[in-house]
C-alpha positions in Angstrom: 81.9 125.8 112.7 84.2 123.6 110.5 81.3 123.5 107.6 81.3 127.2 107.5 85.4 127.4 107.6 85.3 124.8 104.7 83.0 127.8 102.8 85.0 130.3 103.4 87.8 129.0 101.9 85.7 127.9 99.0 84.8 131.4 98.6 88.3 133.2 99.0 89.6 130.5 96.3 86.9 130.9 93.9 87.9 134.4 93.0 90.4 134.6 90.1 92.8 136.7 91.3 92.7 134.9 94.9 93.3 132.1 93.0 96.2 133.2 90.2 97.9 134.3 93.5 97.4 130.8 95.5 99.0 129.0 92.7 102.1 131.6 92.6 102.6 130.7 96.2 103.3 127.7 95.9 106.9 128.5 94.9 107.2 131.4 97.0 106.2 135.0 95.8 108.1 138.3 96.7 106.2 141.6 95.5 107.7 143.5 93.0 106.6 145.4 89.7 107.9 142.2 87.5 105.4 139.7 89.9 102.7 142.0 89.6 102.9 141.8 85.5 103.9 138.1 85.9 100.8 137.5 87.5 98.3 139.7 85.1 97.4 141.4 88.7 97.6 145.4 89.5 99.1 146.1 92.8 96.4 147.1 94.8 94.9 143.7 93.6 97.8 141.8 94.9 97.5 142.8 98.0 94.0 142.6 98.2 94.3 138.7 97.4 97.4 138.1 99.6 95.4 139.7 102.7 92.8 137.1 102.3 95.0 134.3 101.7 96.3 135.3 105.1 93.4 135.9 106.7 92.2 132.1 105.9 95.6 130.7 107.1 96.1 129.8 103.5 99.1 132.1 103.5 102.3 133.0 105.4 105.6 135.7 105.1 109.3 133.7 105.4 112.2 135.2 104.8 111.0 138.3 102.9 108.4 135.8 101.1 105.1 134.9 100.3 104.5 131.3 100.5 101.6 128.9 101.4 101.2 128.1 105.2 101.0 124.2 105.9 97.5 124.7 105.5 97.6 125.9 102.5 100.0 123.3 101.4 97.6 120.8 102.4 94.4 122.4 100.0 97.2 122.9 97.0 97.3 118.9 97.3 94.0 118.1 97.3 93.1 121.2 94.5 96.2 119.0 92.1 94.0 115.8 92.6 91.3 117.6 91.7 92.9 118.5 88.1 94.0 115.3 87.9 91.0 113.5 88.4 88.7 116.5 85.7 92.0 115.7 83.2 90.3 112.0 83.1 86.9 113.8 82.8 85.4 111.2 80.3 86.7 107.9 82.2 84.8 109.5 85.2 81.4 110.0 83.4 81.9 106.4 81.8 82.5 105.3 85.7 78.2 104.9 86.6 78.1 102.9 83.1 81.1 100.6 84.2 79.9 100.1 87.5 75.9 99.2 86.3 77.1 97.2 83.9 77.4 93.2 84.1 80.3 91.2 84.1 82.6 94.3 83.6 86.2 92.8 83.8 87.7 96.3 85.1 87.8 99.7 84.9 90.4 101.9 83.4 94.0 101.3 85.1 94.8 105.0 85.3 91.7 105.9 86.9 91.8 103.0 89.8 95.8 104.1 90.1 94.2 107.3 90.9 91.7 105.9 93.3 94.5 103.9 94.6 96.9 106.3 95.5 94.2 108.7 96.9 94.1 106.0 99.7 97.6 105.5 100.3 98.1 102.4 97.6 100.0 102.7 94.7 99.3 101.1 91.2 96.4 99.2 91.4 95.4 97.5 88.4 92.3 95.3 89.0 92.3 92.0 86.7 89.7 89.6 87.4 87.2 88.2 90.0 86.4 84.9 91.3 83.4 83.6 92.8 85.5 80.9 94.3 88.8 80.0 95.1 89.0 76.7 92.8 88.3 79.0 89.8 90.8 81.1 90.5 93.8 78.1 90.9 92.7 77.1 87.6 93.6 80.0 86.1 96.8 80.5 86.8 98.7 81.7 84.3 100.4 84.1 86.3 102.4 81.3 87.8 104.0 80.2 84.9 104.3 83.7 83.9 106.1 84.3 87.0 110.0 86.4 86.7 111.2 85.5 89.7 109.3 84.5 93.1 106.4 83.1 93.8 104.5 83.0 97.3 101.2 80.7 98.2 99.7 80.3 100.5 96.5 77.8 100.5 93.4 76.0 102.1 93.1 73.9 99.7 94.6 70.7 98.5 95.2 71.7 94.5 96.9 68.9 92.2 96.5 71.2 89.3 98.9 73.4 90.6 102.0 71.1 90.9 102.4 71.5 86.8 102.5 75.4 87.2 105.2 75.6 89.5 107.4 73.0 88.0 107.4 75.1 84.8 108.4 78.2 87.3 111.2 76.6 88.8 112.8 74.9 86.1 112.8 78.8 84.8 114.8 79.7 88.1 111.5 80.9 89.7 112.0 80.8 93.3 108.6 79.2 94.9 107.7 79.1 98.9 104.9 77.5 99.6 102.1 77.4 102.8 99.4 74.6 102.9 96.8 74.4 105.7 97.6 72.0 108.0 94.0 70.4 107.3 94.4 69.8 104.0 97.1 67.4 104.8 95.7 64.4 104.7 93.5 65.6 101.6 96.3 65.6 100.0 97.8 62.2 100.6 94.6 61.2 99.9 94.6 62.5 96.2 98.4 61.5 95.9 97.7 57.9 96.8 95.6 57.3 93.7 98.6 57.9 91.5 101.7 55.0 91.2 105.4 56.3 91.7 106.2 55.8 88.2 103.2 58.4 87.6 103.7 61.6 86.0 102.2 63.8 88.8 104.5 61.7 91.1 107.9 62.0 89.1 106.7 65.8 88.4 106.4 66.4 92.2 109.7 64.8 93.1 111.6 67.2 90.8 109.8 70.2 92.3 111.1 69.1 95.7 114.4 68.0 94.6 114.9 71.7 93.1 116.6 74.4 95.4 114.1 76.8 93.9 111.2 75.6 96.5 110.5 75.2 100.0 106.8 73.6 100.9 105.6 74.0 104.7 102.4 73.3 106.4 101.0 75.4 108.8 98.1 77.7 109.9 96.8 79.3 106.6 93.5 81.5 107.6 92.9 82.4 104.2 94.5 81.8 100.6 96.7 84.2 98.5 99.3 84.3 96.2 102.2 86.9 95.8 103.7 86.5 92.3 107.0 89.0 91.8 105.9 91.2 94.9 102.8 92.9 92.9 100.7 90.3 91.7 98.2 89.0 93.8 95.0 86.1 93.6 93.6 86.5 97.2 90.5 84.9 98.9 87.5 86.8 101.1 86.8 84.0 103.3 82.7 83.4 103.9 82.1 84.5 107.7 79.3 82.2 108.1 80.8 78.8 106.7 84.1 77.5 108.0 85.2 76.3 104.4 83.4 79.0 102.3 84.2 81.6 100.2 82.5 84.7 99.5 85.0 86.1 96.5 88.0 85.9 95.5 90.3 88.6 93.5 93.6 88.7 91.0 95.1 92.0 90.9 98.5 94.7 90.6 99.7 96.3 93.6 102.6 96.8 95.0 101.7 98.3 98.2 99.2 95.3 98.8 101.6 92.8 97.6 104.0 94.1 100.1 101.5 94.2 102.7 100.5 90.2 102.5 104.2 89.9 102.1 104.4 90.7 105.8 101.2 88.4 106.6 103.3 85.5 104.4 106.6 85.8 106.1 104.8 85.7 109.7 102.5 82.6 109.1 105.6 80.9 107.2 108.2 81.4 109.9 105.6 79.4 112.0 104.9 76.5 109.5 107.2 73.1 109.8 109.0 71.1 106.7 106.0 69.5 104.9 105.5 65.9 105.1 105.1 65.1 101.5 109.0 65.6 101.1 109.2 62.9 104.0 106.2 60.4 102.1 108.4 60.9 98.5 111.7 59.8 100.1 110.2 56.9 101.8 108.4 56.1 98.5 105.1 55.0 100.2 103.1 56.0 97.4 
């Protein structure tokens, strides 16, 4: 029954003047002589197109008005995606060659925006992808291209990434950090190999001295990064391995961003004051 509603209103909105009309009511249409010419349609014609446009629920009379019925409201939306999406007719064609062809970096920003916002996200802008998460942390740019926060949250124990956020905060970057409770004593472990007059050393006692960074350990179920609310680097955890990864992703959005913001501030407000500050102060490397 739906299917053959669906054709109907295919039908009544494939004929021109059914059409012309539709798009007038969008506004709100009261006839008159002057409509009539406005709209290129003969009277009898007008009234032909608005009793089908009723018939179909498409349209309603208000206040001495034409307009579109919350129905038809709904198809106007979905008819202005549909221009939008033909206006970007040759990035859609070039979408099978994009999507068959290997080691593609992204598709067009504009079109995935589109996609995006089609699902209820908002400027998407895809930027790389990772097979695993140690390639992604050592390509972080991002971090030291940071504005003004930083949020990460990580399985991993990751040296590398003490240098990126000591450039950040001595730029007034403001950097909260997550590590898995498991990677703890990884992380000593890697530590203790260096003397305290080392460089990683003195480099990580000025990140914790700064009031620009607050480290916790907690219960990290997967790693991400939120850089300036709309950049992310986000992990797919592997199911089947308890250590794995299946893919990881860097990408633009906003709606995500805020999203995992929500996950962040939940697992943070849970973590406790990381013990490396403690290990520093007591200087038992």
């Amino acid at each position: 029954m739906e299917e053959n509603r669906a054709y109907l209103i295919h039908k009544v909105l494939s004929k021109r003047s059914n059409y012309i009309l539709f798009k007038a009511l969008y506004n709100g249409v009261k006839p008159s002589e002057s409509t009539f010419k406005q709209l290129g349609l003969e009277r009898r014609t007008f009234y032909y197109a608005l009793n089908e446009l009723k018939e179909n629920g498409i349209a309603m009379k208000k206040d001495g008005f034409y307009t579109l019925s919350p129905f038809g409201y709904f198809i106007y939306s979905i008819q202005e995606k549909l221009i939008k999406w033909l206006e970007k007719e040759n990035e859609v064609k070039n979408l099978t060659e994009l999507i068959n062809r290997e080691n593609e970096k992204g598709l067009s920003y504009m079109l995935l925006k589109d996609l995006e916002e089609m699902v209820g996200l908002s400027n998407f802008e895809p930027i790389k992808v990772y097979t695993e998460w140690n390639s992604l942390s050592s390509d972080l740019a991002l971090l030291v291209e940071a504005k003004k926060s930083i949020k990460i949250a990580t399985r991993y124990s990751e040296p590398t990434i003490v240098n990126y956020l000591y450039k950040a905060i001595t730029r007034g970057v403001n950097v909260e950090a997550l590590s898995d409770r498991k990677v703890v004593a990884e992380r000593f472990a890697n530590l203790s190999i260096f003397g305290p007059d080392s460089d990683i050393i003195k480099v990580l006692k000025n990140i914790l001295d700064s009031p620009n960074i607050i480290m916790k350990v907690g219960e990290v179920p997967y790693s991400f990064i939120i850089i300036d609310d709309e950049e992310i680097g986000l992990e797919i955890p592997d199911p089947t391995s308890r250590d794995g990864i299946l893919v990881a992703f860097r990408f633009k959005s906003p709606t995500i961003a805020e999203r995992l913001e929500e996950v962040f501030r939940e697992l943070f407000s849970k973590g406790e004051k990381d013990p490396v500050y403690e290990l520093l102060n007591k200087r038992v490397i």
